[in-house]
SEKETI-200502 format. One record per residue (C-alpha): residue in three letters; z, x, y. Coordinates in steps of 0.5 Angstrom, whole numbers, plus 500, padded with zeros to 3 digits. Example, Ala and Ser with C-alpha at 12.3 -4.5 7.8 and 13.67 -1.06 7.14 Angstrom:
BEGIN
Ala516525491 Ser514527498 
// end
This chain:
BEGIN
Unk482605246 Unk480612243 Unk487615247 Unk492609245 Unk489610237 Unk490618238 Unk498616240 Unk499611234 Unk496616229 Unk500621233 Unk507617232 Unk506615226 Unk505623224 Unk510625227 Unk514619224 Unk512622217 Unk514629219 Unk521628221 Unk522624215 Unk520630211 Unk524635215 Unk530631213 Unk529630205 Unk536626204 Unk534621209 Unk527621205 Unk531620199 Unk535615202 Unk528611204 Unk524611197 Unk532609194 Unk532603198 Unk525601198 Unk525602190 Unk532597189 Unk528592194 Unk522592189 Unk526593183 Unk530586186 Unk525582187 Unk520583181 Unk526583176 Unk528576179 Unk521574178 Unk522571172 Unk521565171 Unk526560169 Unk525557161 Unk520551162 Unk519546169 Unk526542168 Unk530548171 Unk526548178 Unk530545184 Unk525540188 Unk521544193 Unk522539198 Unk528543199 Unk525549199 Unk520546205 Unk527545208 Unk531551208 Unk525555210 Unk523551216 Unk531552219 Unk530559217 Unk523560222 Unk528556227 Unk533560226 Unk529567228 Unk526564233 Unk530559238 Unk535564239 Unk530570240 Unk527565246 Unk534564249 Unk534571249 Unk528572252 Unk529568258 Unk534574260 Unk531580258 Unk524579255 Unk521582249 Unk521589247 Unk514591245 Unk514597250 Unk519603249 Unk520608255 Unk517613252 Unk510609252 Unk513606259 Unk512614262 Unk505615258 Unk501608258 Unk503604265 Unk500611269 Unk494612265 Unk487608267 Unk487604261 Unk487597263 Unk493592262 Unk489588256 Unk488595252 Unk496597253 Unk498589251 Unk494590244 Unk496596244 Unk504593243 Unk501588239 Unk499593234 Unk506596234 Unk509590233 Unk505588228 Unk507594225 Unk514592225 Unk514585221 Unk510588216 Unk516593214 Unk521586215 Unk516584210 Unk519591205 Unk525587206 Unk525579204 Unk521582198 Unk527582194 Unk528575197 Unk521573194 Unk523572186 Unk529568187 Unk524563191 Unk520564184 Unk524562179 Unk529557183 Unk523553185 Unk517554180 Unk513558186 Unk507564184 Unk508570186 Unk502570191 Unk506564194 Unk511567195 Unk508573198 Unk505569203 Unk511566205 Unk515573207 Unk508574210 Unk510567214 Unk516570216 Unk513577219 Unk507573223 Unk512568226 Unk517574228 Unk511577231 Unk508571235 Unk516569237 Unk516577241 Unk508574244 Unk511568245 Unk518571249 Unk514576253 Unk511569255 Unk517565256 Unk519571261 Unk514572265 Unk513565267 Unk520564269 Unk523571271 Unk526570278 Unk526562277 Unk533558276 Unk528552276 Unk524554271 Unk529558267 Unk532551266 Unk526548264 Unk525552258 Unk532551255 Unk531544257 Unk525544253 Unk527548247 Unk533544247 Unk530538246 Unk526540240 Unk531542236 Unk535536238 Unk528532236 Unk528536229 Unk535535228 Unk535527230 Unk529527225 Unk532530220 Unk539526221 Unk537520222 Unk533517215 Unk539521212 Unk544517215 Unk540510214 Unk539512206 Unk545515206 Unk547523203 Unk543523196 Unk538528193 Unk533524193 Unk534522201 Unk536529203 Unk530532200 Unk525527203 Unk528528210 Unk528536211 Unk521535208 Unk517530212 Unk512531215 Unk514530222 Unk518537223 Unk511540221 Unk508538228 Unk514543232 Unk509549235 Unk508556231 Unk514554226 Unk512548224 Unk505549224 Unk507556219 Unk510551215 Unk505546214 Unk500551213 Unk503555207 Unk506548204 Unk499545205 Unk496550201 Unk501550196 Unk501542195 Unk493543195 Unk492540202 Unk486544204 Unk483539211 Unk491540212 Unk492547211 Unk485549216 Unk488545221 Unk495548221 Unk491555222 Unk487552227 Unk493551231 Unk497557230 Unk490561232 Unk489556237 Unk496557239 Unk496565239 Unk490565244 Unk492560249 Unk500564249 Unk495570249 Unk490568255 Unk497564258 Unk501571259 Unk495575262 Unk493570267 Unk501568270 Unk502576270 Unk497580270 Unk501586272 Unk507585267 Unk509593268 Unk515592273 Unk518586267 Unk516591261 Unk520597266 Unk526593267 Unk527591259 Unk524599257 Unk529602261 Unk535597258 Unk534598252 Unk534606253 Unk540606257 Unk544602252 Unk540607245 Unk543613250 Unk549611250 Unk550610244 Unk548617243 Unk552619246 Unk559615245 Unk559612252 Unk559604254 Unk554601258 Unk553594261 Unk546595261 Unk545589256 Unk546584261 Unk552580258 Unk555574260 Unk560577265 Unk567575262 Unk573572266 Unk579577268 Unk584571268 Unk590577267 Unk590585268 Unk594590264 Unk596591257 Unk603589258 Unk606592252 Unk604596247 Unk607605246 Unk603611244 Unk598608239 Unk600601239 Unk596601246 Unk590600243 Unk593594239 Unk595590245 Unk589593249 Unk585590244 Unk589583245 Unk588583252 Unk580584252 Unk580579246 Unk585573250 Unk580574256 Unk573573252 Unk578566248 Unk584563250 Unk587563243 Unk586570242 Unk583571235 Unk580563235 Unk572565238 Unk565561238 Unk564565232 Unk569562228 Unk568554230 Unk560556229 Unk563558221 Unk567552221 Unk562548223 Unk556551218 Unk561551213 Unk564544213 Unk556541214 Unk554545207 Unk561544204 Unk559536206 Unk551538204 Unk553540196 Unk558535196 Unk553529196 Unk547531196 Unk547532188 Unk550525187 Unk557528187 Unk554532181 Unk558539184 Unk565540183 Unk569541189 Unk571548187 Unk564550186 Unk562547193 Unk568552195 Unk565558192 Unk558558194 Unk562556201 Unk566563201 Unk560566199 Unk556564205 Unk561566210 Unk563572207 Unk555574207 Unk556573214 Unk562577215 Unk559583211 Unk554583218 Unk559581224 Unk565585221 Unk564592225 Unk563588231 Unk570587233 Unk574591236 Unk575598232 Unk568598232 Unk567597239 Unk573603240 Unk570608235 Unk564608241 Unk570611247 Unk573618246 Unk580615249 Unk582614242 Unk581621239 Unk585623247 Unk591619246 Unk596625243 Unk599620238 Unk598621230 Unk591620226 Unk594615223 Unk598611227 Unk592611231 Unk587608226 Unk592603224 Unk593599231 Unk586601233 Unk584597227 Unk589592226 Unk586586231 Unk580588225 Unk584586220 Unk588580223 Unk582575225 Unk579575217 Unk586572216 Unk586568222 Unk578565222 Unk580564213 Unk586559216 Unk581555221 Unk575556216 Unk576554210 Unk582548212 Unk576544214 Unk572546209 Unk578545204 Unk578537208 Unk570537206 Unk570539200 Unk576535196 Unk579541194 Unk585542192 Unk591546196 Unk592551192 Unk584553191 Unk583552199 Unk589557200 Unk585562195 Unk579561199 Unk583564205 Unk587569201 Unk580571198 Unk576572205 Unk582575208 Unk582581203 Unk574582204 Unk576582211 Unk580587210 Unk576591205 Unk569591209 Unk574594216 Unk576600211 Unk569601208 Unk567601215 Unk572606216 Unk570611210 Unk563611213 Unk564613220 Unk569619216 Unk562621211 Unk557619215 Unk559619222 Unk557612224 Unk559604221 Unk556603215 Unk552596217 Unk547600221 Unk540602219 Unk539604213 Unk546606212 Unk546599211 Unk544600204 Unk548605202 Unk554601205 Unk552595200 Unk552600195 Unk559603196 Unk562596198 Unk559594190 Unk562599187 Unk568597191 Unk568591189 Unk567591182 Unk574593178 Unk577586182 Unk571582180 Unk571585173 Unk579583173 Unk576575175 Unk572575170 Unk577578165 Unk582573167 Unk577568166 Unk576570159 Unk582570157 Unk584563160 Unk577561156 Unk580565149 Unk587560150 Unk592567151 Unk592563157 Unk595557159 Unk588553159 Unk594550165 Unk592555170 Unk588552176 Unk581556175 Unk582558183 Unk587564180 Unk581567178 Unk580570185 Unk587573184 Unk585579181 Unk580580187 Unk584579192 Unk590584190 Unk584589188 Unk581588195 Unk588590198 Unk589596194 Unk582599196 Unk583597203 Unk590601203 Unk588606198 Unk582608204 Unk586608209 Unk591613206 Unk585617204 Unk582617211 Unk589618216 Unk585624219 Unk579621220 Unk581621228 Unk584628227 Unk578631231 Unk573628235 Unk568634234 Unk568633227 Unk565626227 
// end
């Protein structure tokens, strides 16, 4: 054990000595994690008395989806490729030492462990809003982050359990999505059925997502009950949700060592993926070495397209071959789905209390949070990672515009299919559903021109890593003079300077006209930016 705490003292020193080394990266670190604390004390403040609490029975809800949420798809994941505790490097240093396997496995736990409490920095910022919306202490709001951590820390054991038992075996593959399978179906159907038997009202709705059944789902539920039964003062209860998740990460422990003793051949595959693919990235190559799911080749060749609109219908094949309807894919019925479930949820769940154009914004607002993180994943960003797009000898600017185009027509497209259901879920009137889709569009338009203008400033897309933050930042600055135009707008309407007429969706006008100038305005300014390959 001497030599594997010698190499965590060894990393993390020359973690800290490479973070010296580059003072604005240190810069940068010690600015986010002040906003993050700065967000998440500010926001602790709680509300004027006890009658501006939201139940806590939703709460229980919403943070048991959460917990579900990082942990099913993890799993799902893992059947494939098992869990990343070990990187190359520890590959090349542990698996050929005389040290014993159960040693090297704790070692990766630590490490692990590691990384949950630095995503518990993260959700810090999260913990105040819980305070003040839900009357909670701050130590419960602690414990909840910690909660989170805990869970991503036992879903990476529990993957690398999942793995080992059913690697190399259809069967068992098959038995683990079944089994995964039915307790979701198992936890919606105990959520949906009191629902649809009571009906869509607050008092229904907050009793279903916190009963106690959903409590007795392995790890997530047992975490949830343990917390909420501390909270509630259940003390018999809470000791014996803890004894079942220790119980539990034991037996995942034992489990995994007895199936697969000698788990370095699975550790070396997944050690030498992940590897493959950081290297390419590195190094501006594509590689398969994820193990995607294999696309369908239904047509070959680009059909039609000149100088730099090739790169418009090259993008246009690749999308018609992964969907049929070309800009209509999982990921838009998935927002469709989500958004007309919640548009439903806030439409009755508060006794028909919320008007439906406030059930439209907070709608919005969820699917442009969404598209803040999935933008950079279409296929300008895909393109940025390949050097034929700095090779075709056409114009900069012409190849930034069709490269990106196809970036800024599916916000348009999926705002269409969206918000059309969700505008029929809501009861919103015509011309607040077309601002709702005009206003996705724009933003749309706006976060593939600000990924743009990080890739000419920092020479990456601004949503990885901690060029996140700065992105965010860059995108409030962005966004500002639009949202003041609304506000404004809004003011002037309250005043009487303005019809009082005026439908309250034509705020958003501002803020879609705003967003169209940004976005132009950025793409004038960066029409060099695939000038020259070697200044990227």
């Amino acid at each position: 054990m001497g030599a594997l705490f010698y190499m965590m003292r060894k990393r993390l020193k020359n973690s800290l000595l490479e973070l010296l080394h580059h003072p604005g990266r240190l810069v940068a670190y010690l600015f986010v994690l002040g906003m993050l604390l700065f967000s998440g004390l500010t926001n602790m403040r709680a509300p004027a008395g006890p009658d501006a609490y939201t139940d806590i029975r939703l709460l229980e809800g919403i943070y048991l989806g959460l917990l579900l949420l990082i942990t099913v798809p993890s799993l799902l994941v893992g059947l494939r490729s098992g869990a990343n505790l070990f990187t190359l490097s520890d590959v090349n240093n542990l698996f050929i030492s005389p040290v014993s396997p159960r040693k090297i496995l704790l070692y990766g736990l630590l490490r692990q462990m590691g990384t949950s409490l630095l995503m518990m920095v993260f959700f810090f910022s999260y913990a105040g809003m819980a305070v003040r919306s839900f009357g909670l202490t701050p130590l419960m709001a602690v414990l909840l982050i910690a909660g989170f951590a805990v869970t991503v820390f036992l879903v990476q054991l529990l993957t690398m359990l999942i793995y080992s038992f059913s690697n190399g075996s259809p069967a068992r593959i098959r038995g683990v999505k079944t089994v995964l399978i039915l307790l979701v179906g198992a936890a919606l159907a105990a959520v949906g059925v009191p629902l649809l038997q009571n009906g869509l009202g607050p008092d229904s709705l907050y009793a279903a997502v916190s009963q106690p059944l959903l409590e007795w789902i392995p790890f997530v539920g047992w975490m949830k009950g343990l917390l909420f039964s501390l909270w509630e003062g259940r003390t018999l209860w809470a000791a014996g949700f803890g004894g079942l998740l220790l119980g539990g990460t034991a037996g995942v422990v034992a489990l995994f060592l007895h199936i697969e003793p000698d788990y370095y051949e699975d550790v070396l595959q997944n050690a030498e993926t992940t590897y493959e693919i950081r290297a390419a990235a590195k190094e501006g190559r594509v590689t398969n070495a994820g193990g995607g799911r294999e696309i369908k080749v239904r047509d070959t060749g680009i059909g039609r397209g000149w100088g730099a609109s090739a790169f418009f219908f090259k993008h246009l094949r690749e999308m018609r071959r992964r969907s049929r309807l070309v800009f209509v894919g999982g990921s838009t019925l998935l927002q469709l789905a989500g958004g007309v479930i919640l548009a439903l949820v806030l439409r009755f769940a508060g006794g028909g209390e919320m008007s439906p154009g406030m059930v439209m914004i907070m709608v919005t607002t969820m699917c442009l949070y969404i598209l803040l993180f999935t933008n950079s994943a279409g296929e300008w960003g895909r393109e940025l990672a390949k050097p034929y797009l700095y090779l075709v000898p056409a114009g900069p600017f012409a190849k930034l515009l069709w490269a990106s185009l196809t970036s800024l027509i599916k916000p348009l497209v999926d705002g269409v299919v969206i918000f059309l259901g969700v505008g029929i879920a809501a009861g919103a009137r015509p011309f607040t559903t077309v601002m709702c889709m005009l206003l996705y569009a724009s933003f749309g338009a706006l976060f593939t021109a600000a990924n743009i203008l990080s890739q000419r400033l920092f020479g990456k897309a601004g949503n990885q890593g901690l060029l996140l933050f700065l992105y965010v930042l860059m995108l409030m600055i962005l966004v500002l003079p639009g949202l003041a135009g609304g506000i404004t707008l809004g003011v002037l309407m309250d005043m009487g300077i303005l019809p009082a007429t005026l439908p309250t969706a034509i705020m958003a006008l501002p803020m879609i006209v705003w967003n169209l100038m940004a976005s132009f305005g950025i793409y004038a300014l960066c029409r060099g930016a695939l000038h020259d390959m070697e200044a990227q």
